[in-house]
N, C-alpha and C positions, 0 to 999 in steps of 0.2 A: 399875747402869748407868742406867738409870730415875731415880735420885733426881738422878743427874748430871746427865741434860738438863735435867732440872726447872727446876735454877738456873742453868746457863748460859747462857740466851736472856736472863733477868733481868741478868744483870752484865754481857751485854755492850754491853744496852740503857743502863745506869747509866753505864760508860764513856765511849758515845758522848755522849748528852746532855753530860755533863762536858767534853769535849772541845767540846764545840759552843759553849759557854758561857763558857771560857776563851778561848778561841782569838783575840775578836776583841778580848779588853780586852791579849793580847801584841803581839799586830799593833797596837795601837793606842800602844803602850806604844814599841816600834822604831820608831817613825813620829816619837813626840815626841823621840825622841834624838836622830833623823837631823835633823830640822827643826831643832833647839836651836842658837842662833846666828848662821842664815842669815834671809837678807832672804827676805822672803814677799811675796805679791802678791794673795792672797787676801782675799772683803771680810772684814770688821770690824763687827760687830752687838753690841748688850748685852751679849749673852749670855755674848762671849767674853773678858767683865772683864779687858780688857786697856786701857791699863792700870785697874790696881787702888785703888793708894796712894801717889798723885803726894807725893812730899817739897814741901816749901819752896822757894822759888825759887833759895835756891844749891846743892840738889841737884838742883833738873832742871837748872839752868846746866849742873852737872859732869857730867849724864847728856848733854845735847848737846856738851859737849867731848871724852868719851872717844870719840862717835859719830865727833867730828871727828879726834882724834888716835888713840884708841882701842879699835877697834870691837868686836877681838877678846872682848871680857868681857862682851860686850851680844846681846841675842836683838833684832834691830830687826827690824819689818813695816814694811812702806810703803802707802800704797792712793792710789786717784787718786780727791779728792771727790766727790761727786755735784754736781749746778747749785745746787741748794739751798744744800750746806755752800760750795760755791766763793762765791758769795751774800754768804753770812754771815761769810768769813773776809778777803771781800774791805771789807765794810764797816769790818772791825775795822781792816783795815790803814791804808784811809782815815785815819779817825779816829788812828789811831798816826801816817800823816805828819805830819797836823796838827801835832799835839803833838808831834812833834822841831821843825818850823818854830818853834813859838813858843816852844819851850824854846833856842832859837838853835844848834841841833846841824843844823839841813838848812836851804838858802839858800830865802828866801821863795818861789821862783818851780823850775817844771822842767816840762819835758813829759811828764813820766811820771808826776807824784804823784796823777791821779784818771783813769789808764788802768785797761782791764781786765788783769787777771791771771791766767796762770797756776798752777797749784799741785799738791802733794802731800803728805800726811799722812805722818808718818813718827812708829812709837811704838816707845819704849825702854825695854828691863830688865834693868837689872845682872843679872847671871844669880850674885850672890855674896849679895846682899842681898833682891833683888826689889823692888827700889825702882824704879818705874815713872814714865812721862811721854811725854806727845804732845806734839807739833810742827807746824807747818805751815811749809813752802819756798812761796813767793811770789816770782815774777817779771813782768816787764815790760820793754817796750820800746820806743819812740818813732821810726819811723824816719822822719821828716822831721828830727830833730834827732842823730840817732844815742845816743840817751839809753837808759843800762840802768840797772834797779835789781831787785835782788834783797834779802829779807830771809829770816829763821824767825822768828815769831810762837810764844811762848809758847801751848798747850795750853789752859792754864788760866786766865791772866790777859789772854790779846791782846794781851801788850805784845809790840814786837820785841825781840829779843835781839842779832843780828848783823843786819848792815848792808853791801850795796857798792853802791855807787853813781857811775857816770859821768854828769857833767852838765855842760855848759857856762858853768853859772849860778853854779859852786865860783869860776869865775874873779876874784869881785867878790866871792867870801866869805870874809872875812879872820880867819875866826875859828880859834886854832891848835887844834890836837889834845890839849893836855892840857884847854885850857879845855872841847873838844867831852866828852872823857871824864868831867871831873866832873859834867858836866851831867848827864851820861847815866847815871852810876850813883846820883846823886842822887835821879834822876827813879823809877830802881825801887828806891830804898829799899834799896840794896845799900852794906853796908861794905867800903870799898878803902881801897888805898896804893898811892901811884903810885911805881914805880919809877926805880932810874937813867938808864935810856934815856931822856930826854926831850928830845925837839928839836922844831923849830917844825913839822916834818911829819909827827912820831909820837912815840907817848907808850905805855907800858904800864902796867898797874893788875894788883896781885896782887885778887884777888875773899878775902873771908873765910868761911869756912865752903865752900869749892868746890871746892878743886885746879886753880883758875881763874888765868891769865893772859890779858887783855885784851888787843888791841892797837888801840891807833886810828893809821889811817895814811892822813895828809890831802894829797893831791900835784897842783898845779895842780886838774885839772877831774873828781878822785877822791878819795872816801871809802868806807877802807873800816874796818867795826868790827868785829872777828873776833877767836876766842877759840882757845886751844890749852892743855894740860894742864900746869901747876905743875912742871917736871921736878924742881925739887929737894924736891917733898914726895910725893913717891909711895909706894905701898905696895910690898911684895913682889911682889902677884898683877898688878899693871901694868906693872911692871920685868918678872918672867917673860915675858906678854905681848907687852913689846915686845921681847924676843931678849936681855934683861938679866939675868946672875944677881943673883938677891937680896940685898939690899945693896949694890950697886954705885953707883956715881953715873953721872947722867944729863947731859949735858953741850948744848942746843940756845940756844946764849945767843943766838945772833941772832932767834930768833922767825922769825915769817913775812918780816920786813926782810929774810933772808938769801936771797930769792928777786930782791931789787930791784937 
């Protein structure tokens, strides 16, 4: 009876430590399940190498489009900058109106293109691949002229991506919407084809390497340049995703046009 207590006080001291030691790497473990896919609001420091290994620019394209069309397949954070980054992302922007102005893609003149802005950090990971990439949403607004412009600012490179724009200054800008597109996919270095839909107020571009469909769509005293997902190249796990059994065909011919 004697040898018995001996070691029971010892094992049941070994149990507990064990259990102490596990415990919070399972609670930590359920924690990242529950969080996997939903937007988070929490900040964003080095440490939490998110993202990790930004692709190429026609994969973070197609990482802001599934965000757009597709979000299900994505783990997105959002943060709201500090004055600093707001600072430094507003400069970037600057400089990017700029350069759509002189690229002849935005009319020389507006009351919005050297306001202050708005903004939000938004960061993305295919949860298939783990192919990652940041973003920045920038807005503005002008109200003596009633002027809105909103972009997303590429992460990595500063350039914008998408584009909407109300101005009154579109009025005297006669430049069509195919011409606005090549310019603009010229500008980042991006291989296209532009599709059948083409008319003098909008045009769309297949992207290469993206699962990318462009739309530009220039209407009186609005432009806008916005992107949605290839339906006819999709994989399996995107058709699932969207309520599609695998293999099936995906059928959105109208584009965003089908709201006008």
């Amino acid at each position: 009876m004697r040898n018995w207590k001996n070691w029971l006080l010892p094992l049941l001291t070994a149990l507990t430590v064990g259990a102490l030691a596990l415990l919070p790497l399972r609670l930590s473990t359920l924690e990242d399940d529950r969080l996997t896919g939903t937007v988070h609001a929490e900040d964003l420091t080095a440490d939490n190498n998110f993202p990790s290994k930004p692709p190429e620019l026609p994969g973070r394209i197609r990482l802001l489009t599934q965000y757009q069309s597709v979000p299900e397949l994505l783990t997105i954070v959002g943060q709201e900058p500090e004055a600093a980054k707001l600072e430094e992302l507003s400069n970037q922007a600057w400089a990017e109106l700029a350069r759509l102005v002189k690229l002849g893609i935005l009319p020389e003149k507006s009351g919005v293109y050297n306001r202050g802005f708005r903004g939000s950090l938004l960061y993305l990971r295919d949860q298939r691949d783990l192919s990652s990439a940041a973003f920045a949403m920038l807005d503005t607004f002008n109200e003596e002229t009633g002027e809105t412009l909103s972009f997303y600012l590429d992460g990595e490179s500063g350039q914008i991506l998408t584009l909407e724009l109300h101005s009154e200054y579109f009025l005297d800008f006669d430049t069509l919407a195919e011409d606005i597109g090549s310019a603009f996919f010229s500008a980042l270095g991006l291989r296209y084809e532009p599709l059948d839909d083409i008319q003098s107020d909008h045009a769309a571009f297949r992207l290469a390497d993206s699962d990318t469909v462009y739309w530009i769509i220039r209407y009186d005293n609005y432009l806008h340049i916005t992107l949605e997902m290839d339906w006819r190249s999709l994989d399996d796990d995107t058709r699932t995703a969207m309520g599609y059994p695998p293999g099936s065909s995906v059928s959105v011919d109208a584009g965003p046009m089908q709201n006008w």
